[in-house]
PyMOL CGO cylinders between C-alpha atoms (Angstrom):
from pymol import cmd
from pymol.cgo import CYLINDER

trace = [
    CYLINDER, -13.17, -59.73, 7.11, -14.77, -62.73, 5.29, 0.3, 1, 1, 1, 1, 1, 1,
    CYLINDER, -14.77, -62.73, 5.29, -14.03, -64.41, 2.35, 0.3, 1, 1, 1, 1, 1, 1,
    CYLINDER, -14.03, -64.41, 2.35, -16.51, -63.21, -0.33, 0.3, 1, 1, 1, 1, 1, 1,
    CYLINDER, -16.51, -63.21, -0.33, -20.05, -65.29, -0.78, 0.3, 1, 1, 1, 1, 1, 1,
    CYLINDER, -20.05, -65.29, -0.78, -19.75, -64.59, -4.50, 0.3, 1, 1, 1, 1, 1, 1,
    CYLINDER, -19.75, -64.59, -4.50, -16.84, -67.17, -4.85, 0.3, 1, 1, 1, 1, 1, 1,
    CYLINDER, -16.84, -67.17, -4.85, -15.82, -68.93, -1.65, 0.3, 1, 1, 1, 1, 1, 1,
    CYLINDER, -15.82, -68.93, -1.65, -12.16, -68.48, -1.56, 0.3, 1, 1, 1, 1, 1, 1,
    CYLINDER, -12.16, -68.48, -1.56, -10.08, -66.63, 0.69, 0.3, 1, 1, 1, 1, 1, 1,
    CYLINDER, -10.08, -66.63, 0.69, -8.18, -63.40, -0.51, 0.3, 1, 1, 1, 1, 1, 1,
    CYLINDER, -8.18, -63.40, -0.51, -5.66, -62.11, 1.78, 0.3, 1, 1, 1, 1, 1, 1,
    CYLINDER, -5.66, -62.11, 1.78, -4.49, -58.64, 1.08, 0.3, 1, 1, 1, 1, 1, 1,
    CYLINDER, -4.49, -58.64, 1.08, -1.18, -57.05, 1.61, 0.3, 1, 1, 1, 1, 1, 1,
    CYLINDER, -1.18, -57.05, 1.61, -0.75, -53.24, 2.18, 0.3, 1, 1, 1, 1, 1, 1,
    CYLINDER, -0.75, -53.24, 2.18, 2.76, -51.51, 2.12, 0.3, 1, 1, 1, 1, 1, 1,
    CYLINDER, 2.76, -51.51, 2.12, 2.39, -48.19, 2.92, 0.3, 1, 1, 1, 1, 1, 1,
    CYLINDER, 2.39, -48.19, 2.92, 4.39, -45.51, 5.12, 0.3, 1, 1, 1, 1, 1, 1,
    CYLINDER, 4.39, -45.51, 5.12, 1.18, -43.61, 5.87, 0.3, 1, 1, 1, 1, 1, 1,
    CYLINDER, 1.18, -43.61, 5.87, -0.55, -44.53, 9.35, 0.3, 1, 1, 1, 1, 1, 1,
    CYLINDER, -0.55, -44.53, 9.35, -3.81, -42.59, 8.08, 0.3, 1, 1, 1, 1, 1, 1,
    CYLINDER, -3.81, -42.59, 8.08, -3.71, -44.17, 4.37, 0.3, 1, 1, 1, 1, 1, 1,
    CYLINDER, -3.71, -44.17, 4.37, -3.37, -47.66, 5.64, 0.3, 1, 1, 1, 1, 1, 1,
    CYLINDER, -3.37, -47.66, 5.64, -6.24, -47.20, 8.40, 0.3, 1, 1, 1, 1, 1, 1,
    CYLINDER, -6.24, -47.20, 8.40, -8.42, -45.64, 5.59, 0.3, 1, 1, 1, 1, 1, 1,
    CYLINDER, -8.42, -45.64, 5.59, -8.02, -48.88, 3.55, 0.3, 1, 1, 1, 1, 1, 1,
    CYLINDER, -8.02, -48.88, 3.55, -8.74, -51.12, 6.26, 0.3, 1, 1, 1, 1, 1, 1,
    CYLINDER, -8.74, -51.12, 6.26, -11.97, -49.36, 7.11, 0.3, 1, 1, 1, 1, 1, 1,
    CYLINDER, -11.97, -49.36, 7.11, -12.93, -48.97, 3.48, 0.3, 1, 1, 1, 1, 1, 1,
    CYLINDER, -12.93, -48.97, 3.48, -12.74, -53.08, 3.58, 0.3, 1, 1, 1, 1, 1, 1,
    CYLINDER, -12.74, -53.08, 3.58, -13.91, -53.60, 6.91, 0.3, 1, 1, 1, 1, 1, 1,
    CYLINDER, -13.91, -53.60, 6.91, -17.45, -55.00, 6.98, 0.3, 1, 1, 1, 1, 1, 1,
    CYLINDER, -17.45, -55.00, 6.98, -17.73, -56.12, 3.37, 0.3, 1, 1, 1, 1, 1, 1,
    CYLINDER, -17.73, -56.12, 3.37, -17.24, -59.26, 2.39, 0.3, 1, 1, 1, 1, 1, 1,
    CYLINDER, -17.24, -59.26, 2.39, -14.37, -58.38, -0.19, 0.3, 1, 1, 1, 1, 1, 1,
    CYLINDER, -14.37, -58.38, -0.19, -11.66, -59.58, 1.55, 0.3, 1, 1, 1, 1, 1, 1,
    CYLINDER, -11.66, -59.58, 1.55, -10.84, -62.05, 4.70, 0.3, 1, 1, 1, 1, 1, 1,
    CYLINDER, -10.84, -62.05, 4.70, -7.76, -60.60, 5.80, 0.3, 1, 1, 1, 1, 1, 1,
    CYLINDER, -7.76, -60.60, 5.80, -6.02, -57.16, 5.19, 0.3, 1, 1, 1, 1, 1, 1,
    CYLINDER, -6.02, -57.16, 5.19, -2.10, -57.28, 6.38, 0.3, 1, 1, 1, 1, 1, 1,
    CYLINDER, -2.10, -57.28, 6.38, -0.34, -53.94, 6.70, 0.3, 1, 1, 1, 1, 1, 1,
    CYLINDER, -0.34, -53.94, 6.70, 4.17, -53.52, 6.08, 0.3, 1, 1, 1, 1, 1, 1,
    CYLINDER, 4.17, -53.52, 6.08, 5.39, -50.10, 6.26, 0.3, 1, 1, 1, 1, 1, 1,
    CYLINDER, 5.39, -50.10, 6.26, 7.80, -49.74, 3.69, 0.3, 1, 1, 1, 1, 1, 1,
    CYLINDER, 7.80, -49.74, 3.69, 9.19, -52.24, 0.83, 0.3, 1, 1, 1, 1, 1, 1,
    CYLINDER, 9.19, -52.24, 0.83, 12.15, -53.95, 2.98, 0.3, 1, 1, 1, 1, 1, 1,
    CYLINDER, 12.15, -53.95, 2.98, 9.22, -54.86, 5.58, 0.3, 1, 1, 1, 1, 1, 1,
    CYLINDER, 9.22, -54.86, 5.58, 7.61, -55.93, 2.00, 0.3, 1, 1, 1, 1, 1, 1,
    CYLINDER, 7.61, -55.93, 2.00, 9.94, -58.02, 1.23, 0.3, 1, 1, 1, 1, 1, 1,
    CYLINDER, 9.94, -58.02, 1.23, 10.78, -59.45, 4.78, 0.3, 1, 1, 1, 1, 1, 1,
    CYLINDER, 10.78, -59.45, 4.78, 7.21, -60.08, 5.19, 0.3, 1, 1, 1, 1, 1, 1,
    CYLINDER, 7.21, -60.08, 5.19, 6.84, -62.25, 1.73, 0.3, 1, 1, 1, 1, 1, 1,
    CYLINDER, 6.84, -62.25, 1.73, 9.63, -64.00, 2.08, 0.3, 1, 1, 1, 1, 1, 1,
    CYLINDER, 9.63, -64.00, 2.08, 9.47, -65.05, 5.93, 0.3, 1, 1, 1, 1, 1, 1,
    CYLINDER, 9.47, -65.05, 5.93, 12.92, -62.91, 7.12, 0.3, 1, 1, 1, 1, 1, 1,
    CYLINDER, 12.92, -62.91, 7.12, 13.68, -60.46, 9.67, 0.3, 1, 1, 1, 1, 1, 1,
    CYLINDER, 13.68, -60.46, 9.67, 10.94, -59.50, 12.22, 0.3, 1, 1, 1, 1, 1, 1,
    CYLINDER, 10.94, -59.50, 12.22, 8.49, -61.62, 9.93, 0.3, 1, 1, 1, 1, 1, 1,
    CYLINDER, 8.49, -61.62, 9.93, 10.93, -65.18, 10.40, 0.3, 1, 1, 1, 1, 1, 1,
    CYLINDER, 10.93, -65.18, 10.40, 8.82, -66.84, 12.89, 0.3, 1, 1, 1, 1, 1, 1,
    CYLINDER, 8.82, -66.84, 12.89, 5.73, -65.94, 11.01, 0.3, 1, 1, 1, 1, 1, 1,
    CYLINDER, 5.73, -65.94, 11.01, 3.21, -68.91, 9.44, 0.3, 1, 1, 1, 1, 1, 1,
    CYLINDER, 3.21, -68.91, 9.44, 1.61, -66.37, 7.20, 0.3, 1, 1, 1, 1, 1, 1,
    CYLINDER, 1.61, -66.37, 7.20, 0.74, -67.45, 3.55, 0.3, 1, 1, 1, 1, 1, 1,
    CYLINDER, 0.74, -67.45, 3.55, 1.14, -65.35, 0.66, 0.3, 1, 1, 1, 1, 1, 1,
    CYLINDER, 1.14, -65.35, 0.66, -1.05, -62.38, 0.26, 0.3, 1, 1, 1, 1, 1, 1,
    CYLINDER, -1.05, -62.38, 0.26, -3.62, -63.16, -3.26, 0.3, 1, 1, 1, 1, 1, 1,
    CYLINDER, -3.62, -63.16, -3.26, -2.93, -58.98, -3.67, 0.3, 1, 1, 1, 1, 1, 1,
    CYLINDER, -2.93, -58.98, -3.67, -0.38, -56.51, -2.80, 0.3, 1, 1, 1, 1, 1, 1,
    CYLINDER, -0.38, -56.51, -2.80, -1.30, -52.49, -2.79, 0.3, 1, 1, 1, 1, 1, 1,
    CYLINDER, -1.30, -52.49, -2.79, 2.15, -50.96, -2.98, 0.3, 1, 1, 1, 1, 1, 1,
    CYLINDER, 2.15, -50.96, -2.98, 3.05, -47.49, -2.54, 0.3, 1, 1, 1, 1, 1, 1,
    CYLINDER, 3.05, -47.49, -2.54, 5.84, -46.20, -4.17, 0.3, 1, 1, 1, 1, 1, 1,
    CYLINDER, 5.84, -46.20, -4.17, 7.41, -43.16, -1.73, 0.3, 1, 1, 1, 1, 1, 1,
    CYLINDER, 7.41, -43.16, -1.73, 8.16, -44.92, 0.90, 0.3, 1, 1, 1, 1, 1, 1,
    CYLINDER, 8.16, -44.92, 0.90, 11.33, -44.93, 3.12, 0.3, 1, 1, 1, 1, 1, 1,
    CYLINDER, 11.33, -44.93, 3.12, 14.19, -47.65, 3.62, 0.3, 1, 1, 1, 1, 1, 1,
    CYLINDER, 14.19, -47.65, 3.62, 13.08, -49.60, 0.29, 0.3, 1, 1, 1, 1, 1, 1,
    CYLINDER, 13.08, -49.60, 0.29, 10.58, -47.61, -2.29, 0.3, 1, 1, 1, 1, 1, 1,
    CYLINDER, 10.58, -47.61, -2.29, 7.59, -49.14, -3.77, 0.3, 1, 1, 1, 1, 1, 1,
    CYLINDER, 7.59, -49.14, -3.77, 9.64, -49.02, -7.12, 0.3, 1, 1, 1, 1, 1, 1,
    CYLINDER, 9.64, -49.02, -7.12, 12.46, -51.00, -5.42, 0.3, 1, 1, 1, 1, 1, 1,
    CYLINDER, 12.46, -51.00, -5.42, 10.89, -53.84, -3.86, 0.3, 1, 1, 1, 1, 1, 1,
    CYLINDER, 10.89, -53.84, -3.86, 8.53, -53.71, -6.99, 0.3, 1, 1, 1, 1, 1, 1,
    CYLINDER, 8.53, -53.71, -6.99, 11.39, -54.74, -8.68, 0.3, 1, 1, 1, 1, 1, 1,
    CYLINDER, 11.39, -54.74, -8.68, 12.75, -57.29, -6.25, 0.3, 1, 1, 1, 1, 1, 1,
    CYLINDER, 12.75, -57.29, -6.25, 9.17, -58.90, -5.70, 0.3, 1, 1, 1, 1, 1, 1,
    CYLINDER, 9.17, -58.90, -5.70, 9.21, -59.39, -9.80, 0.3, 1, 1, 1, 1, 1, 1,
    CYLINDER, 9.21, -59.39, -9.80, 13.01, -61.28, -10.10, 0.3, 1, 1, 1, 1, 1, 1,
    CYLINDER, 13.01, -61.28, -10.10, 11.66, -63.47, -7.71, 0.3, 1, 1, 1, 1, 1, 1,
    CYLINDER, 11.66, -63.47, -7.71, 9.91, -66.71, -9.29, 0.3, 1, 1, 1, 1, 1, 1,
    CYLINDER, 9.91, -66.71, -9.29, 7.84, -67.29, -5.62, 0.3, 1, 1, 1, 1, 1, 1,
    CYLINDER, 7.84, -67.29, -5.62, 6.88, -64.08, -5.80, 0.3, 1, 1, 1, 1, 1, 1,
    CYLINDER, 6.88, -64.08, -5.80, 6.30, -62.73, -9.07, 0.3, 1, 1, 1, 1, 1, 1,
    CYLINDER, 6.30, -62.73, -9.07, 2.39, -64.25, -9.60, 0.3, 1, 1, 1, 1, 1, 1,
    CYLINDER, 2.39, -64.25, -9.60, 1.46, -62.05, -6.80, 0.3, 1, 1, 1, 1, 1, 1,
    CYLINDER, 1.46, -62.05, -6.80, -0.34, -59.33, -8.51, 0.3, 1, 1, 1, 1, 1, 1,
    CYLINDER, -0.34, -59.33, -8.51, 0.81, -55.60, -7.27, 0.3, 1, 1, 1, 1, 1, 1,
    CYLINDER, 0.81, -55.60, -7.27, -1.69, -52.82, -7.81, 0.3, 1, 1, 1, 1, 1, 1,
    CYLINDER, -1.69, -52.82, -7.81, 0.29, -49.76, -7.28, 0.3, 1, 1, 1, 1, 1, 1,
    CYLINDER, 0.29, -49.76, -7.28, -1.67, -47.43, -5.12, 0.3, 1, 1, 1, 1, 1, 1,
    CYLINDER, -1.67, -47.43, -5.12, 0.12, -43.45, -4.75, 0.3, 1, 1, 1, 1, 1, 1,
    CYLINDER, 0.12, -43.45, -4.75, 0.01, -40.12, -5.14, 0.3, 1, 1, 1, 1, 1, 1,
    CYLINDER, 0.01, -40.12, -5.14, 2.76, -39.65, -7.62, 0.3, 1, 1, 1, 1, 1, 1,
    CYLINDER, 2.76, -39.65, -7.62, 0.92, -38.40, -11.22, 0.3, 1, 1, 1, 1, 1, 1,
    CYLINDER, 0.92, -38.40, -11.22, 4.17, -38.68, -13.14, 0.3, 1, 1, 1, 1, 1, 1,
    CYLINDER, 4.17, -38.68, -13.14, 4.09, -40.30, -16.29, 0.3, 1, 1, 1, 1, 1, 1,
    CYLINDER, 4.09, -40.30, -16.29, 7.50, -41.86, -15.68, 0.3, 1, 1, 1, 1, 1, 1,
    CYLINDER, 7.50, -41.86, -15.68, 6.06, -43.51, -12.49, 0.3, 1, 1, 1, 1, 1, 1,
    CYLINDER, 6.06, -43.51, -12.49, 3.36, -45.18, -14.31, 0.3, 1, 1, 1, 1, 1, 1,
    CYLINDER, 3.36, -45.18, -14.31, 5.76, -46.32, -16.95, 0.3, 1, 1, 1, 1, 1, 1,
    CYLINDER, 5.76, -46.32, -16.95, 8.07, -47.68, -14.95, 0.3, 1, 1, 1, 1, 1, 1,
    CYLINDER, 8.07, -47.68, -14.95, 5.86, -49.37, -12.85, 0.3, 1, 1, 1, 1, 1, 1,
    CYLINDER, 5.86, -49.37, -12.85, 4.07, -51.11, -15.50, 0.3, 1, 1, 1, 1, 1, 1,
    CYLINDER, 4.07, -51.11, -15.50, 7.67, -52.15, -17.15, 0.3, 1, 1, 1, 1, 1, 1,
    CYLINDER, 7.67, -52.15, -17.15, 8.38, -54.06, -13.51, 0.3, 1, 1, 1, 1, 1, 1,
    CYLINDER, 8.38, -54.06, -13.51, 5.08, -56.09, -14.01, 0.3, 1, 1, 1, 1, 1, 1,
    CYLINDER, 5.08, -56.09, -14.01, 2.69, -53.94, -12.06, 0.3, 1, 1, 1, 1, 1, 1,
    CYLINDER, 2.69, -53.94, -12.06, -0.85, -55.32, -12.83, 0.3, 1, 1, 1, 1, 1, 1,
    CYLINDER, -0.85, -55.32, -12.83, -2.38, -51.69, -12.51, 0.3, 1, 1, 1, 1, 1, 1,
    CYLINDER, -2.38, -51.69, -12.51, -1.79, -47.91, -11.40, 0.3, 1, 1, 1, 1, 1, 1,
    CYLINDER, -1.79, -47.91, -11.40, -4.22, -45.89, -9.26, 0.3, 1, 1, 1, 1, 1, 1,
    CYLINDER, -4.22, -45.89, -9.26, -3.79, -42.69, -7.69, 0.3, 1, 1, 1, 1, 1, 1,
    CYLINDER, -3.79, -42.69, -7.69, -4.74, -42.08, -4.07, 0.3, 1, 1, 1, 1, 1, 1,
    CYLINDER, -4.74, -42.08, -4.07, -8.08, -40.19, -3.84, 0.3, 1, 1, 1, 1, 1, 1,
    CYLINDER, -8.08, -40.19, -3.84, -7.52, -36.81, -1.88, 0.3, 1, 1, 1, 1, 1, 1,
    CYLINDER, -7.52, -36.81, -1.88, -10.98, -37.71, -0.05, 0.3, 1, 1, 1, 1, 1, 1,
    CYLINDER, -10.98, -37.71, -0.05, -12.44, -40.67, 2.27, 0.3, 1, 1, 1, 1, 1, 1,
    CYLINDER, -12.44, -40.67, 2.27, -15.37, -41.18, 0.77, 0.3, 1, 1, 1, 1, 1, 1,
    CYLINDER, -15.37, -41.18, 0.77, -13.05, -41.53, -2.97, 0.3, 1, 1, 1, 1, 1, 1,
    CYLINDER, -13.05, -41.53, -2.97, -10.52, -43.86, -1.21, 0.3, 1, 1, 1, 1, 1, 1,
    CYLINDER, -10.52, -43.86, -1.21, -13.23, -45.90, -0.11, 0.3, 1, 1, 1, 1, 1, 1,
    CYLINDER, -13.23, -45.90, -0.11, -14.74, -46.29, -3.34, 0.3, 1, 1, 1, 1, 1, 1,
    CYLINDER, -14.74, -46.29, -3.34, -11.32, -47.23, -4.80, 0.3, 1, 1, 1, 1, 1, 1,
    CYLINDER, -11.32, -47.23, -4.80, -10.89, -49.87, -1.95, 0.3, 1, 1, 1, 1, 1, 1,
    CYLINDER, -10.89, -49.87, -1.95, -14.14, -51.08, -2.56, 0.3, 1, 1, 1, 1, 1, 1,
    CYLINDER, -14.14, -51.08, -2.56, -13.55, -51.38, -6.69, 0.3, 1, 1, 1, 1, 1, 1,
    CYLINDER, -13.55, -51.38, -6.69, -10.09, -52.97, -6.06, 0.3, 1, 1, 1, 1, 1, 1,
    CYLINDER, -10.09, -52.97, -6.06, -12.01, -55.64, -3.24, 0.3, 1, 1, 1, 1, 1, 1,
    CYLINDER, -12.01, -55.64, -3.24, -14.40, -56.37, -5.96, 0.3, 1, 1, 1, 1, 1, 1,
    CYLINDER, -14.40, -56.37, -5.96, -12.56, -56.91, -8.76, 0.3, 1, 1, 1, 1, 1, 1,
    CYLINDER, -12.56, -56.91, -8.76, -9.85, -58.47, -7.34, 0.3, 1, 1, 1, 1, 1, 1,
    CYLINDER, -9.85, -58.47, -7.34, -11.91, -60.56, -4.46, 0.3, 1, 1, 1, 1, 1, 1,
    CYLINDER, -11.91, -60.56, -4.46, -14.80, -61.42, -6.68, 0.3, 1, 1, 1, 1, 1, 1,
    CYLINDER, -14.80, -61.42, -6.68, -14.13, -61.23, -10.85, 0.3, 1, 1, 1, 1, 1, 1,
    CYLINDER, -14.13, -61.23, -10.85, -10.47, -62.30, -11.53, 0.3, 1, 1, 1, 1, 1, 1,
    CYLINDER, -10.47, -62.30, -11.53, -8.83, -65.88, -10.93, 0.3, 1, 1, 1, 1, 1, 1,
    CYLINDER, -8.83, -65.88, -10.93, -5.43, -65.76, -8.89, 0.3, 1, 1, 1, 1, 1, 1,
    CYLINDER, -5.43, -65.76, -8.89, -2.50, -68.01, -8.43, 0.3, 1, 1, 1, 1, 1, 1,
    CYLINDER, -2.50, -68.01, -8.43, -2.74, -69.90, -5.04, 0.3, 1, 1, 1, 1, 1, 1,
    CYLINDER, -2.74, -69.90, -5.04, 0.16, -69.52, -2.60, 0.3, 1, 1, 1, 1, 1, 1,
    CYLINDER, 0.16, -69.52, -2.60, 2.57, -72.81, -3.75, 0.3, 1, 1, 1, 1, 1, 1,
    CYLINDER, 2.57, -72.81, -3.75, 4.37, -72.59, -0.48, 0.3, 1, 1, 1, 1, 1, 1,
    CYLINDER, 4.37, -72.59, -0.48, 1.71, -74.62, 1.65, 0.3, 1, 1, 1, 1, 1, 1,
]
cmd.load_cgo(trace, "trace")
């Protein structure tokens, strides 16, 4: 993926999710457009946090900071909610913005979410063509039409 034309700078995007078919559905939903240059995929919130913060499988790694997390939130090991939670105590990570991206309908969930600093709440579309809409929406608006923090780490 490319950064967009629209304004030049590169968005990484970071993807925890459990689901093999949810997380291959984003990517393809991106892939091709010029929303977003790279698209990293974790599996559940400890690989999350691991990831971010350059520990476990992910110590070696040079990667920067992802400009947007899509977080789950039923995941296994570590929750969405969890490492939501973590991600927002932590003053290198808490500028990343998290749009929460689930199933889950319940009002508590969205709540919650939004009290741990979420920056917004979408349900997972049932269908392909829906998700890729969403993914599409979510590139643009957060590729495109908002300004984010850079990643103060390099």
């Amino acid at each position: 993926m490319h950064a967009p034309e629209a304004t030049g700078r590169p968005i990484t995007i970071l993807m925890a999710d459990d689901d093999e078919d949810d997380r291959d559905l984003a990517r393809d939903a991106l892939e091709g457009t010029a929303l977003a240059e790279l698209m990293e995929f974790v599996i559940d919130g400890q690989d999350l946090l691991d990831y971010l913060r350059h520990a476990g499988p992910y110590e070696e790694s040079a990667a920067t900071l992802p400009s947007l997390i899509l977080l789950d939130l039923n995941m296994p090991r570590k929750d969405g909610r969890e490492a939501l939670a973590e991600l927002k105590a932590d003053a290198m990570l808490r500028r990343i913005p998290v749009v929460v991206l689930t199933t889950s309908r319940d009002e508590d969930d969205v709540r919650s979410v939004y009290d741990l600093g979420a920056s917004s709440y979408i349900q997972k579309p049932f269908s392909h063509k829906h998700l890729t809409e969403v993914m599409q929406g979510i590139g643009k608006y957060w590729c495109e039409i908002v300004e984010l923090p850079r990643d103060e780490r390099n």
